[in-house]
Backbone as CSV, one residue per row, in Angstrom:
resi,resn,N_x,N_y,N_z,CA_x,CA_y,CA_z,C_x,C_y,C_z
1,UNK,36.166,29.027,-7.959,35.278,30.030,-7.409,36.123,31.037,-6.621
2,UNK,35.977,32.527,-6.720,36.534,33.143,-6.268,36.546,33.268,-4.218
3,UNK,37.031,34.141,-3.896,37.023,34.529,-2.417,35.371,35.350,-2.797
4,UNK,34.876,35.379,-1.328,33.741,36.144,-1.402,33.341,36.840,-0.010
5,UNK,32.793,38.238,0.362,32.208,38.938,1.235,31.375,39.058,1.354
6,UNK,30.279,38.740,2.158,28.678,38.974,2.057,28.968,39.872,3.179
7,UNK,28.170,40.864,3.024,27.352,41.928,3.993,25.884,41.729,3.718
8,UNK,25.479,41.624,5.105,23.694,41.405,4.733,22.989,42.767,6.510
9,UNK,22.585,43.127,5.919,21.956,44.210,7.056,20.453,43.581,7.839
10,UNK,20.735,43.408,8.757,19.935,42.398,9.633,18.580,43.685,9.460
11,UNK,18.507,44.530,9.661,17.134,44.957,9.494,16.978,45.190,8.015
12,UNK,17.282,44.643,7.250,16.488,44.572,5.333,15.282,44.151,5.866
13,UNK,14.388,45.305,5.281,13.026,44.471,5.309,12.569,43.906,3.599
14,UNK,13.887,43.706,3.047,13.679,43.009,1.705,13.910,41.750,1.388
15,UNK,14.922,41.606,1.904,15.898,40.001,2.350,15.531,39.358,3.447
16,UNK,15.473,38.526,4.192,15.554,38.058,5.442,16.579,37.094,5.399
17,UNK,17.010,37.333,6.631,18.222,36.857,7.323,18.646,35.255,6.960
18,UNK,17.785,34.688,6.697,18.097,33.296,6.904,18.178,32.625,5.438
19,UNK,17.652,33.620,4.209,18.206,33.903,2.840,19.661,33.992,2.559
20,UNK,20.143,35.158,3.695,21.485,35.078,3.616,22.645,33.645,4.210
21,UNK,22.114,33.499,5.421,22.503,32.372,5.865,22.605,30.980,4.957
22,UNK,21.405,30.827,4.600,21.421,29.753,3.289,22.631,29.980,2.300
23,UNK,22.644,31.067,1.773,23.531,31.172,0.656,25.189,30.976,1.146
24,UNK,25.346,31.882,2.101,26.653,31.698,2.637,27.052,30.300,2.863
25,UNK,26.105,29.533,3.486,26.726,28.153,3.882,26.691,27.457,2.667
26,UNK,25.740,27.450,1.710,25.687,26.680,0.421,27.677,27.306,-0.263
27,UNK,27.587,28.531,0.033,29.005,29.030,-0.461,29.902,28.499,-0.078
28,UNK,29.908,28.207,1.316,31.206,27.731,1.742,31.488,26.528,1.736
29,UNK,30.404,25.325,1.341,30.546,24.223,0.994,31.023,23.891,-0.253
30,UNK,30.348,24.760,-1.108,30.969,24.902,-2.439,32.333,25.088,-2.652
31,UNK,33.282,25.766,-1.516,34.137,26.177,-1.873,35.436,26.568,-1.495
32,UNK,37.167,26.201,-2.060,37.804,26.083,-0.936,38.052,27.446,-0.374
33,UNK,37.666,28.646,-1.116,38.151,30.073,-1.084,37.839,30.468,0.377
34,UNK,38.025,31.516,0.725,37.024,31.946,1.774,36.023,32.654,1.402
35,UNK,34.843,33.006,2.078,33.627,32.871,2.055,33.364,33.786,3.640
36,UNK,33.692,35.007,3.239,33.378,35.744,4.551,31.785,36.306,5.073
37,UNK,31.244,36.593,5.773,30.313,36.769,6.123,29.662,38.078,7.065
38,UNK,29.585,38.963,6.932,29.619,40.252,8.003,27.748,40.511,8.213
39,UNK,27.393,40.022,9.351,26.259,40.477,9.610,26.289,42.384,10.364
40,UNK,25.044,42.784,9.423,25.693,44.614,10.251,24.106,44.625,11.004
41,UNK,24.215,44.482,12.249,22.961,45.034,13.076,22.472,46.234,12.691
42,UNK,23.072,47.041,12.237,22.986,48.641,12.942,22.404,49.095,11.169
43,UNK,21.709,48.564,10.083,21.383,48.538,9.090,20.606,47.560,8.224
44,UNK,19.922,48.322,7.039,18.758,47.635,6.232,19.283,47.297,5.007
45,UNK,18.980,47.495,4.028,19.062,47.494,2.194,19.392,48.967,1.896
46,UNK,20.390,49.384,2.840,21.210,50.558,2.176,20.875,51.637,3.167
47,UNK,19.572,52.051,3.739,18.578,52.873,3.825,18.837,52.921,6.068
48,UNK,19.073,54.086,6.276,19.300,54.213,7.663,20.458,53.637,8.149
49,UNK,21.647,53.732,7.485,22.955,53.753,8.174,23.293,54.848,8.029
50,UNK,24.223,54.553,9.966,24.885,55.882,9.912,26.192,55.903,9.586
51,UNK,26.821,57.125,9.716,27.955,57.499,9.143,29.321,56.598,9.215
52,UNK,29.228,56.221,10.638,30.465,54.989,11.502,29.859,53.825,10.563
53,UNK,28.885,53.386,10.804,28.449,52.143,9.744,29.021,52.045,8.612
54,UNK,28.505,53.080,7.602,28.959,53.450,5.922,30.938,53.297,6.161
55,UNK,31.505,53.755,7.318,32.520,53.610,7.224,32.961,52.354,7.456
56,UNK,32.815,51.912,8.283,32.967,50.548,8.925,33.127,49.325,7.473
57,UNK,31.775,49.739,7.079,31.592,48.652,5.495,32.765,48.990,4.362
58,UNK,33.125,50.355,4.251,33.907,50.444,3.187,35.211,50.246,4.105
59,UNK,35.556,49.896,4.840,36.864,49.598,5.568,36.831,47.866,5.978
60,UNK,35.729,47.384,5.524,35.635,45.964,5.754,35.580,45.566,3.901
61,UNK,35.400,46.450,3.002,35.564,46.031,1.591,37.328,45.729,1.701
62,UNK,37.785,47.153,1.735,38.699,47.662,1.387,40.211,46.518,1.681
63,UNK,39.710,46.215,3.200,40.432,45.195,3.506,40.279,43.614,3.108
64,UNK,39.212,43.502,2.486,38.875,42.251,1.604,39.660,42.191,0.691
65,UNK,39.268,43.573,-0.213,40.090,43.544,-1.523,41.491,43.763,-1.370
66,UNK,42.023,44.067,-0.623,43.455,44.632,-0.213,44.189,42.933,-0.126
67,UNK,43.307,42.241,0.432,43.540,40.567,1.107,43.657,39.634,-0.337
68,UNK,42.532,39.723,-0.562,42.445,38.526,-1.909,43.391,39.283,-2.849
69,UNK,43.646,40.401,-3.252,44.574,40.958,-4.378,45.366,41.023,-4.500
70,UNK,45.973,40.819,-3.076,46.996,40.747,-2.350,48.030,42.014,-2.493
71,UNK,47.176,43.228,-2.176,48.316,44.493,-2.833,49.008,45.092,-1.312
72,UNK,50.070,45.771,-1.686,51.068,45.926,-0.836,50.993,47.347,-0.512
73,UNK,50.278,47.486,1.397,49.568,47.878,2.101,50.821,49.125,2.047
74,UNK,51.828,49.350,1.631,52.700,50.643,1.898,53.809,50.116,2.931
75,UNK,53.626,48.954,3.519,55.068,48.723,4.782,55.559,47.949,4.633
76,UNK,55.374,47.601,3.094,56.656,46.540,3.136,55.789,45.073,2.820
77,UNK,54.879,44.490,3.384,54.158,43.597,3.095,53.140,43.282,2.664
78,UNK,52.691,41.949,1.512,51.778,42.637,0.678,50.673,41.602,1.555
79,UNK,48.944,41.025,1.047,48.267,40.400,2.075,48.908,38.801,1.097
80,UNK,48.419,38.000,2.698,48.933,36.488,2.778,48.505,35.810,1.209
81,UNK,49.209,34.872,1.713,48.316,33.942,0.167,47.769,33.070,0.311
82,UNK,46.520,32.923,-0.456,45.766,31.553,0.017,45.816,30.511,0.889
């Protein structure tokens, strides 16, 4: 099973919170990868984030994928290994 990132936006009024919670922990039992978890207060199911938010998330991908892919950040070192 691969590495995994959940983002879940505590105000979804589509999901509820404890949907996500379930899954994550069922994940991380499942599994030796990591199994990250980012609760975002400040957002729903896409709908009323602001700008710092939208950034925040694609700078919390970016560094996921940068991690598990392990690609080499420009200084010389690339991310850890498993």
């Amino acid at each position: 099973m691969p590495p995994w990132l959940v983002i879940h936006g505590v105000n979804d009024p589509r999901v509820d919170v404890w949907e996500s919670n379930k899954f994550v922990a069922r994940m991380q039992a499942a599994s030796a990868k990591p199994v990250i978890y980012r609760l975002d207060y400040a957002s729903g199911h896409g709908i009323g984030s602001t700008a710092d938010a939208n950034k925040d998330w694609a700078a919390d991908i970016a560094a996921f994928v940068l991690e598990v892919t392990r690609v080499d950040t420009g200084n010389g070192t690339a991310g850890a290994a498993p």
